[in-house]
C-alpha positions in Angstrom: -11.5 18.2 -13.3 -13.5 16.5 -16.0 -11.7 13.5 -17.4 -14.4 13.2 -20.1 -14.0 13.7 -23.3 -15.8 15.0 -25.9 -15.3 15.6 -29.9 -17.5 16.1 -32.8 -19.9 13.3 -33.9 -18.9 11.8 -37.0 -22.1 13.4 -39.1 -20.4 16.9 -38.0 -19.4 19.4 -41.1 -16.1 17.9 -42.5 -15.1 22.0 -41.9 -14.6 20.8 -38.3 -11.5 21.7 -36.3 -10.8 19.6 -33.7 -8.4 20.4 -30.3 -6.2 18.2 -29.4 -8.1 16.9 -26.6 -10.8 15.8 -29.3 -8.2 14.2 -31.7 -6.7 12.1 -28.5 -9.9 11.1 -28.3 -10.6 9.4 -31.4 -7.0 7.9 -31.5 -7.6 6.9 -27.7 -4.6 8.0 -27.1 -3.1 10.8 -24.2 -3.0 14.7 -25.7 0.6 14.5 -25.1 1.1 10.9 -27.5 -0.8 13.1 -30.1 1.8 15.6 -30.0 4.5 13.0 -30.2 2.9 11.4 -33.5 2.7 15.1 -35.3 6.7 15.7 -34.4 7.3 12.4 -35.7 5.3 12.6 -38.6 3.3 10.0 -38.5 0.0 11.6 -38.3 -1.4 15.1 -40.1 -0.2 18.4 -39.2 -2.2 20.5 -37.0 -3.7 24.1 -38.7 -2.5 26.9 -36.0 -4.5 29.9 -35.8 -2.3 32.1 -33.9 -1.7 30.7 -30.3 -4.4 27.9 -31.0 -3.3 24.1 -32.4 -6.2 22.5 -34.4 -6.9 19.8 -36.9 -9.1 19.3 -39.7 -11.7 16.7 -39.3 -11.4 16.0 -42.8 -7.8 15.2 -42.4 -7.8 13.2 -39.8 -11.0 11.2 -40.5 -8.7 10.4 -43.9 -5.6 9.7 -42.2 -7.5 7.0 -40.3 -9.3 5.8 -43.5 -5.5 4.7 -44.8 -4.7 2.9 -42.0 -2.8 5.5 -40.4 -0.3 5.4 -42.8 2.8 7.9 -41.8 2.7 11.3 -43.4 6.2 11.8 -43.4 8.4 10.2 -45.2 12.1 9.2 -44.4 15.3 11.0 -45.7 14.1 14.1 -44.9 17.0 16.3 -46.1 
C-alpha cells in the first residue's frame, strides 16, 4: 500500500477539490483527525458530490490563512 501522499501544488486552479487524503495532507494530520475537525466544526465543510467527500482548495487554503480559526461557532441551538 502507498503511504505517500499526494495533493495539488499550491499554484493549482483555486477550483480545486481536494479528497480527504490530500486535505490530511496539508494539515499533516491522519484522514480520520480530518473527519473529526469537520464534526466538530473547526475546520470548513466538505462539498459532497453524491457518494464522494471533497473540499475546496480555496476554502481551505483560507481557513489556514486565518489561523485556523473554528468555523463553528458555540450555542448552536
Amino acid at each position: 500500500m502507498n503511504t505517500t501522499a499526494t495533493f495539488p501544488p499550491a499554484d493549482a486552479p483555486a477550483a480545486a477539490l481536494l479528497d480527504v487524503r490530500a486535505v490530511a495532507a496539508l494539515l499533516g494530520c491522519s484522514t480520520r483527525h480530518v473527519y473529526r475537525l469537520v464534526d466538530a466544526g473547526h475546520m470548513p465543510p466538505p462539498v459532497r458530490l453524491g457518494a464522494l467527500v471533497r473540499w475546496r482548495r480555496q476554502d481551505i487554503d483560507a481557513w489556514l490563512a486565518t489561523g485556523c480559526k473554528p468555523i463553528r461557532h458555540a450555542g448552536r441551538g
